[in-house]
N, C-alpha and C positions, 0 to 999 in steps of 0.2 A: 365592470358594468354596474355593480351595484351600488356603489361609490357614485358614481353618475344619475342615476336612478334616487338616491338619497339627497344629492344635491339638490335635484328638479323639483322632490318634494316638499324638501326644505324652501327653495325660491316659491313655490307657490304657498306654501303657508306664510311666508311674509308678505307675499302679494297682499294675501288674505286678510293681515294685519295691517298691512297699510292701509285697506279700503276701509276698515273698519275704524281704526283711526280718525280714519279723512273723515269719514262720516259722522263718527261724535262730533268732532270739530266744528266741521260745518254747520252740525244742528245744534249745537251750544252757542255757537257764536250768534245763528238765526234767532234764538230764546233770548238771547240776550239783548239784543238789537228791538228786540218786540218789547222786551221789557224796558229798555230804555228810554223808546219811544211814546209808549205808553204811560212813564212816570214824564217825560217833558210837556204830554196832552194833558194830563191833568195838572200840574205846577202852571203854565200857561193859561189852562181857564181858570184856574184860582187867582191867578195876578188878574187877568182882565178881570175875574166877577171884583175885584179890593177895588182895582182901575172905575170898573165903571157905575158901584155905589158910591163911588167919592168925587169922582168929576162929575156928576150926572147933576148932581144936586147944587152947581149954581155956587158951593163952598170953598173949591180951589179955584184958582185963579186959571184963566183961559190957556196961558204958557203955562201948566203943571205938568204935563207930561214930557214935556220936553225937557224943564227944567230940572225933573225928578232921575229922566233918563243921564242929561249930564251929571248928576250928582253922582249916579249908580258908576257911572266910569269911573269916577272919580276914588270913591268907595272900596271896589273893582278894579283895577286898573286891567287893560287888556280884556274886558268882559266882554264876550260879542254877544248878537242875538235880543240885545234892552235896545236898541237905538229908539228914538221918539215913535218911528213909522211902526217898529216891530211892538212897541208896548200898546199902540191903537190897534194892530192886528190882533189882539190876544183880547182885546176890549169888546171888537168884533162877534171873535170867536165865543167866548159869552155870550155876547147878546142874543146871537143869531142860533146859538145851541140850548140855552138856560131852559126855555119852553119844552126841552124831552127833558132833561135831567135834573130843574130847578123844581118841575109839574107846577110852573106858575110861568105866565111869559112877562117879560119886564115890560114894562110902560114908563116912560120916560115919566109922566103926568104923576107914577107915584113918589117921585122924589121931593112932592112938594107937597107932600103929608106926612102924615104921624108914623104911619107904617114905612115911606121910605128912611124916617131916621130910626126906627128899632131896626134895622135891619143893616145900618153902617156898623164898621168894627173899625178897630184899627190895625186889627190882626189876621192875617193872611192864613186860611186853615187850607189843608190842602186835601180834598174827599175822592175817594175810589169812585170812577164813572158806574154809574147803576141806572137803569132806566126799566120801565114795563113796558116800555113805548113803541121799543123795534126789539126783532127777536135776537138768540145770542150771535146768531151767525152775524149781524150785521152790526153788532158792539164790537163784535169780535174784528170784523172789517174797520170799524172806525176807528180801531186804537193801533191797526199796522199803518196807518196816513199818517203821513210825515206833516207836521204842523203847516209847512209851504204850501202843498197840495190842499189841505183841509180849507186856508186862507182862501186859494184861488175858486176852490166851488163855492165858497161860501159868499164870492162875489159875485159870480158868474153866472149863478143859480137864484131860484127863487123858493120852488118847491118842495117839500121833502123827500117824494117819491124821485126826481131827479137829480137831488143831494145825495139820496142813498144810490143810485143808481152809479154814479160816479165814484162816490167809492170804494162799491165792491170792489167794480172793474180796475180802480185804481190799487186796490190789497192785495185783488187776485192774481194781477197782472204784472203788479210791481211797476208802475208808472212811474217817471222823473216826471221832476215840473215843469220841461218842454213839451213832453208827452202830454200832461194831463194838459196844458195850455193850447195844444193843437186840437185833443179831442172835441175841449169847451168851445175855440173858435169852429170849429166843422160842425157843432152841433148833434154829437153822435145820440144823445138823448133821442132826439125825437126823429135819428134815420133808423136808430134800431132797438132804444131803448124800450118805446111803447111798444109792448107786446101785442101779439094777435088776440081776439078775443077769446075769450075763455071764461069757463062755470066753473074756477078753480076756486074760488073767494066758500062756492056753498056745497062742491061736492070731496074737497080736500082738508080736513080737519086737523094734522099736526101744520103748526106751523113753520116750522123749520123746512118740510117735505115741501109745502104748499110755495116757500119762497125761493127753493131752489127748480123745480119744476117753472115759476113763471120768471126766472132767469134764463132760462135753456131753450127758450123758443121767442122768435124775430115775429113781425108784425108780416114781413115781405119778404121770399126769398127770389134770388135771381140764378136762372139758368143761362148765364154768358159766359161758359168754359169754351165755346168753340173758337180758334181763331186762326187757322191755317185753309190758306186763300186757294190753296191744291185740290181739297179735298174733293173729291165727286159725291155725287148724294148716297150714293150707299155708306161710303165710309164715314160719310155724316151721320150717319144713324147708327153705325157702330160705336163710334162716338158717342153719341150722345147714351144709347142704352151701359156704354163702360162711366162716364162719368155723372149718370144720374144716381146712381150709390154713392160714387162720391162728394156728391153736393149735398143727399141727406146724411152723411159719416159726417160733413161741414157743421153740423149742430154741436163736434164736441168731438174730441178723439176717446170720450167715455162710451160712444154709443159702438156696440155692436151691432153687426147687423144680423137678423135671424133668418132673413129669406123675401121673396117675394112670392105673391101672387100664394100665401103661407096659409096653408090646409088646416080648415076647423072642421068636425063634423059633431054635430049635435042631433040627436034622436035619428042619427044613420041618413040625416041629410048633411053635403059637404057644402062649407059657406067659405069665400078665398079675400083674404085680407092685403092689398097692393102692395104694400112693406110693412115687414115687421118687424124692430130694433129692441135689443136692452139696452138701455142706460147705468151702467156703471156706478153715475154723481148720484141720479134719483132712484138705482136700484127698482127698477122696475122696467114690465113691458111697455113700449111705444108704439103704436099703431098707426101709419098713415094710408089715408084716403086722398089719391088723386084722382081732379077734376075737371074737364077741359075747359067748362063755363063757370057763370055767375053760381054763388053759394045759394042752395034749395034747403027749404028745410028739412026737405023727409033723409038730409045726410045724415042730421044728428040723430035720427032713428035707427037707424042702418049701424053709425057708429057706435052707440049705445049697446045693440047688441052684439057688437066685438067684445066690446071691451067686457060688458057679463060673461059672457062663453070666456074670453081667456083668463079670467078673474077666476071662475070654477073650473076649467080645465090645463089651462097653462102655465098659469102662477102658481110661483111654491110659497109655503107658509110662512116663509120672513121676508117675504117682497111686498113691496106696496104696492099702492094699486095702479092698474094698469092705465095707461094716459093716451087719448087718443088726440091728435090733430087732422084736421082736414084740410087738403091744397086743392084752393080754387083759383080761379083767372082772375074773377072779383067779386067783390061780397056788398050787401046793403046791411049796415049794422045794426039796424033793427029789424027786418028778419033776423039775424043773427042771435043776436040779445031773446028775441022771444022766444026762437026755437031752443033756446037753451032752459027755458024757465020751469019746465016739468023735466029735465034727465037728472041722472041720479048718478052716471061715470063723468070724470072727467075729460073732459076735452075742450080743443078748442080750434079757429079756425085762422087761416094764413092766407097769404095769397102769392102769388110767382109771376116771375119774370121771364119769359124766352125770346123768340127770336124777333123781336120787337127792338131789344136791345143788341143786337148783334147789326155788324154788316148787312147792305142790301141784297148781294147776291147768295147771301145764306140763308135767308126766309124761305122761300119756296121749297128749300131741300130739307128745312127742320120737321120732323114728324108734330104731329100734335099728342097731347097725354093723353089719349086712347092706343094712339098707336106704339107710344110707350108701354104701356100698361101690358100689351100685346109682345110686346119685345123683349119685354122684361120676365 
């Protein structure tokens, strides 16, 4: 029996050692993969910056690139990744980057001055990406993009706010270049990338906190989980009160949830907050206020004093601070914008979707967000 016994804990101690194994592996081989990638991002914009101070200036001839890339095979033999098309993407990718990282943006117009010829070499230096421009989280994002993906935003795109936006999601998510070539055709920027409004720019001060906070929340959410044609209205309302947690837990499987209708009382009066989540990513409380109608301003008053009471009563000492959102039906963005001009917590405002988008026989049976709020 003991023999047996000995065995089993012998097999689980190699269990133990194989996960642990498995798991160095895995993350050495991930480090290594980032680093690889990150030294072919910068090799690459250092050929396009050589690339395009020297063809820029009218000095090689109109075939240079091509006839430079046949030379490289030649040099090379079996060298993939130079062909003519890939050395104008890296040419590109300079141009269209040099403006955060050069802190000067290129003008074609300076190649035919003084300062465009101090500035040609005939030596290819290869420099560490360093920027003041965007924070580390999102250098850090731009050096896991694979050079394919980087090319494709950077045609597809015009902005930097919707440059960077595609490649978080591209780092975090780990996109291939079908992937990221579906999201660019669909437009996902501007169905969910513009966020809902928010006082986040003046009432959140770390940067890093402030940019991950105004990633984590949508411009519009939509309530269209219903979709069985049986249901009678009562079970439609059970329904909908089980997977209304679930569609705000849809912001992130970081968020917890803490409760509804979630009990504050300040000087022995009690004040009820409709849901109240922690965020795991942003480490802090999240507050939501739902609303059947158009956005009022006396919400962000109301919110405002949420978020103080659970800042001094809720929050612990190494959480940040606590983040409120308000869900209304629809909002005018200047009310919005102004009602936000004297608060001091942050927040901000969203708007939803229900049975508007659903089936025509399911309207009449969907409750509205009062009678949620009641249910819940």
């Amino acid at each position: 029996m003991e023999k047996k016994e000995d065995s089993n804990l012998i097999i689980s101690q190699y269990v133990l050692a194989v996960k642990e194994i498995k798991n160095a592996i895995i993350d050495s081989r991930y480090r290594a993969a980032r680093s690889v990638n990150k030294e072919v991002l910068e090799l690459n914009y250092s050929i396009g910056r050589f690339i395009s101070q020297n063809s820029r200036n009218a000095q090689w001839g109109s075939n240079a690139i091509a006839v430079i890339s046949k030379m490289l095979q030649q040099e090379l033999p079996g060298l993939r990744g130079y062909s003519e098309a890939s050395i104008k993407m890296m040419r590109i990718f300079y141009e269209e980057w040099c403006i955060l990282f050069e802190n000067r943006q290129l003008a074609i117009d300076d190649f035919n001055n003084n300062l465009a010829n101090e500035i040609l070499d005939n030596k290819i230096t290869v420099n560490k990406f360093s920027t003041e421009k965007i924070s580390e989280s999102d250098l850090s994002c731009f050096l896991n993009v694979g050079f394919t993906n980087h090319y494709i935003i950077l045609t597809k795109t015009k902005c930097l706010e919707e440059r960077l936006f595609y490649i978080r999601r591209c780092a975090k998510e780990f996109w291939n270049v079908e992937t990221t070539k579906y999201h660019l055709k669909e437009d996902l920027y501007h169905k969910e990338g513009s966020i809902q409004q928010t006082n986040f720019d003046k009432t959140l001060e770390e940067p890093d906190f402030k940019q991950r906070a105004l990633e984590s929340f949508k411009e519009e959410y939509h309530l269209d989980f219903i979709n069985n044609d049986d249901m009678n209205e009562r079970i439609i309302e059970q329904k909908v009160v089980q997977n209304i947690k679930k569609f705000i837990m849809a912001f992130g499987p970081e968020f917890s949830f803490m409760g509804n209708q979630y009990r504050l009382e300040v000087s022995g009066q009690e004040f009820f907050i409709d849901l109240l989540f922690f965020s795991r990513r942003l480490k802090c409380l999240v507050a939501f206020e739902l609303k059947r109608g158009e956005f009022k301003p006396e919400y962000t008053g109301k919110m405002n004093f949420y978020l103080a009471a659970l800042d001094k009563y809720v929050k612990l000492p190494d959480e940040n601070p606590s983040i409120g959102i308000i869900l209304c039906k629809s909002k005018n963005e200047e009310i919005v914008e102004l009602s936000f001009s004297d608060t001091s917590k942050p927040m901000g405002v969203s708007t939803y979707r229900t049975s508007q988008e659903l089936p025509e026989h399911f309207r009449k049976a969907l409750p509205n967000i009062e009678d949620l709020k009641r249910l819940l």
